[in-house]
N, C-alpha and C positions, 0 to 999 in steps of 0.2 A: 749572226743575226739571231736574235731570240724573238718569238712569236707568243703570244700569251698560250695559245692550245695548241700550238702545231712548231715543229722543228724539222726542216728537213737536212738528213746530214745527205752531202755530197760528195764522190768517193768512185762507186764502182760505175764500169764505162758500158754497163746495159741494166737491165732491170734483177731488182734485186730479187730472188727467189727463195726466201727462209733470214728468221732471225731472231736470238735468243738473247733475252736479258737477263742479269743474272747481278745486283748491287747494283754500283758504278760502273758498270762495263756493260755494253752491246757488241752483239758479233753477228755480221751479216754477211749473206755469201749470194751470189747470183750469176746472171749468165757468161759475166766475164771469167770463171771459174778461178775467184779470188775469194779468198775471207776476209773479213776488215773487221779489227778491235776496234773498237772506241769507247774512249772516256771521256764519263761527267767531270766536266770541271767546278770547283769552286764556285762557281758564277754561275752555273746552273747548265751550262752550253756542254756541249758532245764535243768532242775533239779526236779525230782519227788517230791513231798512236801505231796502229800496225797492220802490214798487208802480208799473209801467209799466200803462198804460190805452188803451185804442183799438182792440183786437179788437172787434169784433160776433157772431163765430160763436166755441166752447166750442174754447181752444185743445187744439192737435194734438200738438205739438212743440216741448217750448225745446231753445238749442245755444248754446253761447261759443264764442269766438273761443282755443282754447285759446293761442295765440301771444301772445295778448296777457294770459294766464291774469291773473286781478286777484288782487295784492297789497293785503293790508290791515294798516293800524296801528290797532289796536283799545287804545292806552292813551286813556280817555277815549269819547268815541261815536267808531265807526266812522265812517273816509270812505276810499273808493276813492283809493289813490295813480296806479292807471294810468287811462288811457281805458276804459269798460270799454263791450265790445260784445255784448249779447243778440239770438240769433235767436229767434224765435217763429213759428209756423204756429197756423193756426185751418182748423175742417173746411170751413169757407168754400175754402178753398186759396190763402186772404190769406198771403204772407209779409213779417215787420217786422224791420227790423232798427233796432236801439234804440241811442242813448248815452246814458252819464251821464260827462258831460266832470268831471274832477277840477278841485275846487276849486268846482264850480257849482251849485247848485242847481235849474237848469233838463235835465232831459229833453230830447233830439229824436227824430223817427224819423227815421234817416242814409237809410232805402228803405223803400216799401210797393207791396208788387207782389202784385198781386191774377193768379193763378195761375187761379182757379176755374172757368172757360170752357174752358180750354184742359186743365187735367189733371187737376182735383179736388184733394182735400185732400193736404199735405205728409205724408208718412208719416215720413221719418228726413231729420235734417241733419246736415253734416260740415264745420266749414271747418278748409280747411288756407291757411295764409297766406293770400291773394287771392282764392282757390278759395272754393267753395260748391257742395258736394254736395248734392243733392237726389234724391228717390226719390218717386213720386208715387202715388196710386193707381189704378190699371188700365192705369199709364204702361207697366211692361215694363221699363224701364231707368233709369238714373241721368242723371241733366242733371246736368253741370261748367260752371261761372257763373265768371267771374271780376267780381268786382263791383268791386274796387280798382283 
């Protein structure tokens, strides 16, 4: 269904809490402690393309990799031409970072760094090339990560 100003994509089975766009792709994550890829099609419409699994706490924060922003060919069912990389946070202060290697239908988590002992839940992510900005809660400042 296309609406002139409003689109609602349907997907996750509670309220969605965070979500990043980045090109032709949207990534949302909320209390079912799911991310969901979706792409613009051709026609203008969203189309759900992939659901990442493995939070245990209501995530926080999704973030792309905008460098490596995904490109999609949508003649036919969508498939990711680049590497595509998702960040996530849950109130846990678990951070994941996720691929969908082109061409495969296998998932990884590339990192899972459980943050929550030491600074609480992710409040905002930022990557710039290598970099990984983070912002925590009750932190006071930003941690720069180079993870690459």
């Amino acid at each position: 269904m296309r609406l002139s100003n409003e689109e609602t994509l349907n997907g996750h089975e509670s309220a969605v809490t965070c979500v990043s766009v980045c090109g032709q792709c949207l990534v949302s994550g909320g209390r079912d402690k799911c991310v969901r890829i979706w792409a613009r099609q051709e026609s203008g419409l969203w189309d759900g393309i992939r659901v990442f699994r493995g939070h245990e706490e209501i995530l926080h924060f999704v973030a792309q990799d905008e460098d490596r922003c995904v490109r999609l060919d949508c003649v036919g069912d969508c498939h990711l031409l680049n590497d595509l990389r998702i960040y996530s946070s849950d109130d846990g202060g678990e951070l994941f970072v996720w691929k969908k290697e082109n061409d495969s239908s296998d998932d990884r988590i590339l990192r899972r760094v459980d943050y929550g002992d030491q600074r609480g839940a992710i409040d905002c992510i930022k990557v710039i090339g290598s970099k990984v900005l983070l912002s925590y809660d009750g932190f006071g400042s930003v941690a720069i990560q180079d993870y690459w």
